[in-house]
C-alpha positions in Angstrom: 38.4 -9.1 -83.2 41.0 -7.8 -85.2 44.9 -7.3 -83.8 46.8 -3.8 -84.5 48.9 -4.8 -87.2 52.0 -2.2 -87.8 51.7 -1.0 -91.5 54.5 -0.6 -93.4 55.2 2.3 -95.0 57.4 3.5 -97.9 60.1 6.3 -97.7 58.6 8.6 -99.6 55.1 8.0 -97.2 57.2 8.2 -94.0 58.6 11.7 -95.4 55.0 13.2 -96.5 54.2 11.8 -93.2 56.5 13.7 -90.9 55.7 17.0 -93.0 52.3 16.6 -92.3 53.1 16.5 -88.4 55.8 19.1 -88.2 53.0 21.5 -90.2 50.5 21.0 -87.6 53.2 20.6 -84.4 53.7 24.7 -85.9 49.9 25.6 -86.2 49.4 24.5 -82.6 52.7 25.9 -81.2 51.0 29.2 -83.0 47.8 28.7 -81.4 49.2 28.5 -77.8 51.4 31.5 -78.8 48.9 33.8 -80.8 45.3 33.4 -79.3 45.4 30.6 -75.9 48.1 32.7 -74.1 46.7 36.5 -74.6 43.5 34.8 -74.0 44.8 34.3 -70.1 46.0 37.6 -70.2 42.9 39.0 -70.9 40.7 36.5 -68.6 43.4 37.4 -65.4 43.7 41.2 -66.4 39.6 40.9 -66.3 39.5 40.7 -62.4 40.1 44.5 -62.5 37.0 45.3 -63.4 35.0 43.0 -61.2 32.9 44.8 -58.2 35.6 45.2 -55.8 33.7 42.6 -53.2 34.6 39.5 -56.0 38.0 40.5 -57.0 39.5 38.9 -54.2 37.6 35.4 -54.7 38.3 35.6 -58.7 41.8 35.7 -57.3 41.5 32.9 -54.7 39.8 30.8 -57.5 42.1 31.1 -60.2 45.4 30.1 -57.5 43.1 27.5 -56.2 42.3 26.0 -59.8 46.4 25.7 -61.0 47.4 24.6 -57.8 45.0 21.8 -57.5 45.0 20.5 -61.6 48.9 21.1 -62.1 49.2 17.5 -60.9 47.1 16.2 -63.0 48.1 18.3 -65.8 51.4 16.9 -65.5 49.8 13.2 -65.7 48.4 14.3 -68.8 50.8 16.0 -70.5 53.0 12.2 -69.9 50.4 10.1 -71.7 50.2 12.2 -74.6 54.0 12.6 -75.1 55.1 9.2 -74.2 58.0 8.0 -77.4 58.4 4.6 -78.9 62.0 5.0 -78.0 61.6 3.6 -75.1 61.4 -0.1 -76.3 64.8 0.2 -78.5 66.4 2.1 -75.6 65.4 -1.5 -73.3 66.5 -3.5 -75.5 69.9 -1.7 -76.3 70.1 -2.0 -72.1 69.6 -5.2 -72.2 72.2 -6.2 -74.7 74.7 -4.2 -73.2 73.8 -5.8 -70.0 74.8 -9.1 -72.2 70.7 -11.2 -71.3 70.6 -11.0 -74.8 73.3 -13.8 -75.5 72.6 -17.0 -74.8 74.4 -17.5 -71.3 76.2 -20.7 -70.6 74.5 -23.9 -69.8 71.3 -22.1 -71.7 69.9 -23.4 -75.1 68.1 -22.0 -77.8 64.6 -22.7 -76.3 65.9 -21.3 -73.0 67.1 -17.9 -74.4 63.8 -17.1 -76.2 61.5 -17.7 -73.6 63.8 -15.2 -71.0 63.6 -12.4 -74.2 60.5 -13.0 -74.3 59.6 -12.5 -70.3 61.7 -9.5 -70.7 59.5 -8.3 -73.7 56.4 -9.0 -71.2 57.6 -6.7 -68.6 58.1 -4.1 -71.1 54.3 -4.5 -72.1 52.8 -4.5 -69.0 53.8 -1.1 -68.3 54.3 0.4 -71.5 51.5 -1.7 -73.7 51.1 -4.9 -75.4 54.0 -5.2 -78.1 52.7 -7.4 -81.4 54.1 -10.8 -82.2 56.4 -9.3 -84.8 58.1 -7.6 -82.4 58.8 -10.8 -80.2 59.8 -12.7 -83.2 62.5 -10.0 -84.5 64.0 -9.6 -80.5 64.3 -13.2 -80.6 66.1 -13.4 -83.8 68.1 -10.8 -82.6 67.1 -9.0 -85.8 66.9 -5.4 -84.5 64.1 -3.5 -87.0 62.9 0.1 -86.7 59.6 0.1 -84.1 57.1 2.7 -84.9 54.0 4.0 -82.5 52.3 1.8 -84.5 54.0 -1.2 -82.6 52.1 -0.1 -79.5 49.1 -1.7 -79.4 47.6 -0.5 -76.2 48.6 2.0 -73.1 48.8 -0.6 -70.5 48.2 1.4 -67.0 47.2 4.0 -68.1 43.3 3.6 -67.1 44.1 1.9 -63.3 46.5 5.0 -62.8 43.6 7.4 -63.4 42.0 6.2 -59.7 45.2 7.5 -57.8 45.8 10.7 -60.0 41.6 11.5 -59.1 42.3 10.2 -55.5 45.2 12.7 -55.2 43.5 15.3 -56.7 40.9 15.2 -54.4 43.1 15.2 -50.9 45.0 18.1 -52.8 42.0 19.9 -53.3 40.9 19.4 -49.9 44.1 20.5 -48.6 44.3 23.8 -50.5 40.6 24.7 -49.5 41.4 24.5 -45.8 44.6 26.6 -46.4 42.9 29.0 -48.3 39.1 29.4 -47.7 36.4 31.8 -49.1 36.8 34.8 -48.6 34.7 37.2 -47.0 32.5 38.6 -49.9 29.4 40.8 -48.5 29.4 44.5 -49.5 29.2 46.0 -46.3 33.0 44.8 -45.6 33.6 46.4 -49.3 32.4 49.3 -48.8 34.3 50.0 -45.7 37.6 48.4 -46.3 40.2 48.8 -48.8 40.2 45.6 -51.2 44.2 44.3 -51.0 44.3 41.6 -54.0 47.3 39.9 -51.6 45.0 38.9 -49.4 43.7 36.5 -51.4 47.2 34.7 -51.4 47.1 35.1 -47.5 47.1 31.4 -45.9 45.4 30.2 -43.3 48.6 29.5 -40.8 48.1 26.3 -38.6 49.6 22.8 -37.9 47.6 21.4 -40.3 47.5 23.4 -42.8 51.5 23.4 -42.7 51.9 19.7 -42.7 50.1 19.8 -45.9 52.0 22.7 -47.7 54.9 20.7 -46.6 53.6 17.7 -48.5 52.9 19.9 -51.6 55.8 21.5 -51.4 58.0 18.1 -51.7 55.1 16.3 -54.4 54.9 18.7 -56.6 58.7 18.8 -57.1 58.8 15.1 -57.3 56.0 15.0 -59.8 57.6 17.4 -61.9 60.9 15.5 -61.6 59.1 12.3 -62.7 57.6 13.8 -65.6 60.9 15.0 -67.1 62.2 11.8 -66.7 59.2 9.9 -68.4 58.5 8.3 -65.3 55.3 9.8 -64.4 53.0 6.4 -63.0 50.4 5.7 -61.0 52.8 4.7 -58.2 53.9 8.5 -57.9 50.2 9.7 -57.5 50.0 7.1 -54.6 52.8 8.4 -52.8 51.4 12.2 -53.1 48.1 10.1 -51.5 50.1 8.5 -48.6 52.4 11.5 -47.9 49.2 13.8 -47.3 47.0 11.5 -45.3 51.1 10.8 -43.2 51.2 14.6 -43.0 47.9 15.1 -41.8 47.8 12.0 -39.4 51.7 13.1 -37.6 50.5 16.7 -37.0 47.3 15.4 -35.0 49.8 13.3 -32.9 52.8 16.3 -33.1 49.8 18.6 -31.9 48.0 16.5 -29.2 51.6 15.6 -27.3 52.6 18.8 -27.6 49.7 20.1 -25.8 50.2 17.6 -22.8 54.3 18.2 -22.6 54.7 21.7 -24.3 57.6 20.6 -26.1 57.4 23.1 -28.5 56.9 26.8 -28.9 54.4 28.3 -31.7 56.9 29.2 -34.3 58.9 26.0 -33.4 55.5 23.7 -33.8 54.6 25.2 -37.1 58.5 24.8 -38.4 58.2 21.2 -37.3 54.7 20.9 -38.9 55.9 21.5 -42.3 59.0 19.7 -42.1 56.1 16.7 -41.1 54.8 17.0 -44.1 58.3 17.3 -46.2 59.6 14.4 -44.4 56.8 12.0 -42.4 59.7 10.1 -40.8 60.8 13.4 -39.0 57.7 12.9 -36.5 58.7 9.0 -35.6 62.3 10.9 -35.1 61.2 13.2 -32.4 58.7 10.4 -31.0 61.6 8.2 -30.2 64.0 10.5 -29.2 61.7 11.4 -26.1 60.9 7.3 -25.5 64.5 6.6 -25.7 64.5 8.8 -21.8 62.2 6.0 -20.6 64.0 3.3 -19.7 61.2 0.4 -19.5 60.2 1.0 -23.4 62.1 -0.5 -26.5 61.6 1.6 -29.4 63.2 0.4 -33.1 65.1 2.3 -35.3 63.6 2.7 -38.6 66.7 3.5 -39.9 69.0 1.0 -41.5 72.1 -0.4 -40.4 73.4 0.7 -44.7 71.4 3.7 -45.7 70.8 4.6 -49.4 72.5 8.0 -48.7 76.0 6.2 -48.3 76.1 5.4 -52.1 77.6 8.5 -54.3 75.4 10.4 -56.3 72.0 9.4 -54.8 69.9 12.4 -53.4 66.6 12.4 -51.3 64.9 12.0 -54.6 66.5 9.2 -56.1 66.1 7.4 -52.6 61.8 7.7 -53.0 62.0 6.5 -56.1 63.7 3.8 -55.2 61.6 3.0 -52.2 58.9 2.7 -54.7 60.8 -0.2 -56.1 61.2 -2.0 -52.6 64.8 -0.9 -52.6 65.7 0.8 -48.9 69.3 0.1 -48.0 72.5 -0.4 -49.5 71.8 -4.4 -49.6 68.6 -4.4 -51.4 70.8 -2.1 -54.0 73.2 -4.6 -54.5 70.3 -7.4 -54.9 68.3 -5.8 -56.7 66.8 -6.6 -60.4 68.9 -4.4 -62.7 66.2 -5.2 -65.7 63.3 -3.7 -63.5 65.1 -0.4 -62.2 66.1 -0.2 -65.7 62.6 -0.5 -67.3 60.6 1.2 -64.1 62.7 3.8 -62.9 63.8 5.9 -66.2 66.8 6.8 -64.1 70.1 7.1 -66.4 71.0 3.5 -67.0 75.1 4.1 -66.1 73.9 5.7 -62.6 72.1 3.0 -62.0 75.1 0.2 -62.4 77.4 2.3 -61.1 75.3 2.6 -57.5 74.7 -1.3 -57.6 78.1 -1.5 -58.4 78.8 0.4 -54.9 76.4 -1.6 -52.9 78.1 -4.7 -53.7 81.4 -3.5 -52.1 79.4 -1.7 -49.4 77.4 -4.7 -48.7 80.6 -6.9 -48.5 82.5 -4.4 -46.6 79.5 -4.1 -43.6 78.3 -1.2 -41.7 81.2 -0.5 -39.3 83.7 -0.5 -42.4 84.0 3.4 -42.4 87.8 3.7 -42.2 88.3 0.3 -44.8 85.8 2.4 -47.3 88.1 5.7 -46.5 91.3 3.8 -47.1 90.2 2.3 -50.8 88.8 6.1 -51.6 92.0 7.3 -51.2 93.3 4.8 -53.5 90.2 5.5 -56.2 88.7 2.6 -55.3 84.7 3.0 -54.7 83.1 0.2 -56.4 83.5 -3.8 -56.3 84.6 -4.1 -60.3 87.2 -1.7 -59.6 88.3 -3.4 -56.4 88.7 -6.6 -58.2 90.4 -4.9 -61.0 93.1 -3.4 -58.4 93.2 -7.0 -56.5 94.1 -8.2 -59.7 97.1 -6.5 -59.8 98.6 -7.1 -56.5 98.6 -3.1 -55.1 97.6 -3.0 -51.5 94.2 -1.8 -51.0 94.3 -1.4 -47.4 97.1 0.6 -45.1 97.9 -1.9 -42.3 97.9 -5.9 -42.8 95.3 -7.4 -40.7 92.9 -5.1 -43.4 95.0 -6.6 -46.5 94.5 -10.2 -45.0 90.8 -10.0 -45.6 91.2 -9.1 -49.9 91.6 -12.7 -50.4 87.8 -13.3 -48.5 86.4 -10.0 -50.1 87.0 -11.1 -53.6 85.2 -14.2 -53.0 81.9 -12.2 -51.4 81.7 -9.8 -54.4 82.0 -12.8 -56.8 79.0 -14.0 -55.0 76.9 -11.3 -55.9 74.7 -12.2 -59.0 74.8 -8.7 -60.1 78.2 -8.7 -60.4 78.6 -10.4 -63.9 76.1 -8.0 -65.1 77.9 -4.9 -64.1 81.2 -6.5 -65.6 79.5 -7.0 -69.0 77.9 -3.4 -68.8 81.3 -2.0 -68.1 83.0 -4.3 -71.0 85.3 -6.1 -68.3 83.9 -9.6 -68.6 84.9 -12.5 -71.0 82.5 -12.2 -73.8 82.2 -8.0 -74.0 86.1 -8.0 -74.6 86.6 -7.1 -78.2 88.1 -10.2 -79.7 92.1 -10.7 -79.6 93.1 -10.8 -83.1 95.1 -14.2 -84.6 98.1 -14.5 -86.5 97.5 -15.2 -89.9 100.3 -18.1 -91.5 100.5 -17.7 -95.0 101.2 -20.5 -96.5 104.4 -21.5 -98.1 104.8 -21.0 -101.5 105.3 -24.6 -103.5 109.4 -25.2 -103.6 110.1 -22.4 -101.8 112.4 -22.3 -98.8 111.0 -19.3 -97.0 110.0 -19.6 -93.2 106.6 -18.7 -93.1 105.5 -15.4 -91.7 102.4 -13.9 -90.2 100.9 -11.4 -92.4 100.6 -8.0 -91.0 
């Protein structure tokens, strides 16, 4: 069996090559434009002049059909537009990262093999990368990677089980909230057909919880796919927020039926916001068993939330759930190479929020009015703390706060992250740009003159 071998082309190749695609990029863009959309038109104008008894389930149908494919539309649209750019982005990470110098106490041999595990990881989620790709990383000889690199679309097969899986439960979902409708002629021929009522929902818990879920998938999916970030992973999340959704609103309904809790509207408010937010349900369950004094129930909330770190919305924190990351100190611990490579989130937002959880993390839970005092002094992350430390200024307002800087440097140093950051934000030994020398000229022969430095 033969290996995909990249084949070079010349310049004048590679520019016949791009015409060739831009010219057919236009005929298809002309295609969509000129015959596929007025097409639609036509097709959705058409249920006009259906017998008035099927207008409303041509309707029905046609929402049905979008609303349950537009995930997996969006799944396809990502495998057919995924860019090579991806790998030189990594590696341009990773170098400003400084993993691809040889650190200290690390040889030749040593260096390689790490490039080369970070080479692996890119594969296994992006596709196997040739040997000639390894070798020039290596070398730290930086050459132009084409598609043709890309040997293979790693994933992209055992992600097709969770897109079909999620399909389904939406499917499922959308048929219960909006069922056939009533299509005999006798009802026709008495009624008045309204084409809203085939938008018309049918309004329960249930069927709430799972517009709920929708509601908040669908936007994430949609986010993922702009950011190229569109995996299998996401698809199991739509899975398990459903089947959450569905499972809380049995609960939510059958306590509520014993205790009356809540009213109608109230039940179907909290029914959706079930399926927008599962956790919502374990919130109201335990705010009841806290009144019983004989039970213990835990908090599932954490001591250091993710929402503490600047910048990081409700969408940011499920992503990074999806990369075991749930609180401020698995932030500050966490692989900077992986959220880079998994998470397509911008690479500075991403050091700058580990950057936070390290201060956070050193500073502790109950450090509200220390993390007030060092904002007010522009001070929000652990590089800049040490930079201010540095100089002597007082971080803190009274002194028994100002007798713990000496401890907190200490704690952030500890952080293995924290030479990472430094070398992404051009503060550490080796990213400094190189202070330039004097240079002596020398002395000319039997002169007297002092030497000088050139300038």
């Amino acid at each position: 069996m033969t290996k995909n071998v990249p084949v070079e082309l010349s310049p004048e190749e590679e520019e016949s090559l791009s015409k060739q695609r831009e010219k057919w990029s236009q005929r298809r863009a002309a295609l969509v434009m000129f015959v596929a959309a007025p097409a639609l038109i036509s097709l959705v104008g058409g249920v006009a002049v259906l017998p008035e008894h099927l207008q409303l389930v041509a309707i029905r149908a046609a929402l049905l059909l979008v609303v349950c494919l537009l995930p997996s539309i969006l799944w396809y649209l990502f495998i057919s537009t995924r860019r090579v750019s991806l790998l030189n982005e990594f590696l341009a990470n990773l170098d400003r990262l400084g993993l691809m110098r040889e650190q200290p106490g690390e040889g030749e041999v040593t260096r390689r093999r790490r490039i080369s595990g970070y080479l692996q990881r890119f594969g296994a989620v992006y596709g196997d990368l040739p040997e000639v790709v390894h070798r020039t990383v290596q070398e730290d000889r930086f050459e132009r990677y084409t598609r043709a690199h890309f040997s293979g679309a790693t994933g992209v097969t055992t992600a097709a089980i969770p897109v079909l899986a999620s399909t389904a439960l939406i499917s499922i979902g959308w048929l219960l909230t909006l069922p056939p409708v009533d299509v005999s002629t006798d009802r026709a021929a008495t009624e008045v057909v309204a084409w809203i009522e085939a938008l018309t929902p049918t309004v329960q818990p249930i069927t709430l919880a799972f517009l709920g879920a929708y509601f908040f998938s669908i936007q994430m999916l949609f986010r993922r796919y702009a950011l190229k970030d569109l995996r299998g992973s996401a698809y199991i999340s739509v899975s398990m927020r459903i089947v959450l959704a569905i499972i809380g609103v049995w609960v939510l309904t059958a306590v509520n039926e014993r205790l009356g809790l809540l009213g109608g509207g109230t039940l179907y408010a909290v029914a959706f916001a079930v399926g927008v937010f599962p956790l919502v349900l374990w919130q109201i369950i335990s705010h009841h068993l806290k009144k019983l004094r004989f039970l213990t129930v835990p908090s599932m909330r954490a001591a250091l939330p993710l929402d503490q770190l600047d910048g990081l919305s409700v969408w940011h924190q499920v992503r990074l759930e999806e990369e075991d990351i749930e609180n401020v100190p698995n932030m500050a611990t966490a692989d900077l190479v992986d959220l880079l490579l998994n998470t397509r989130l911008a690479p500075n937002r991403i050091i700058d929020w580990a950057d936070q959880a390290i201060l956070h993390t050193q500073l502790g839970p109950d450090a509200a009015d220390k993390r007030a005092q060092l904002h007010a002094r522009g001070v929000r992350n652990a590089t800049t703390f040490l930079q201010v430390a540095a100089t002597g200024a007082p971080l803190f307002d009274d002194e028994t706060h100002r007798k713990l800087v000496p401890a907190l440097e200490v704690g952030l140093r500890s952080n293995a992250n924290l030479q990472l950051i430094e070398c992404w934000r051009r503060i550490c030994e080796h990213a400094r740009p190189p202070v330039p020398q004097e240079v002596v000229l020398p002395v000319p022969v039997g002169g007297e003159r002092d030497q000088a430095p050139a300038r």
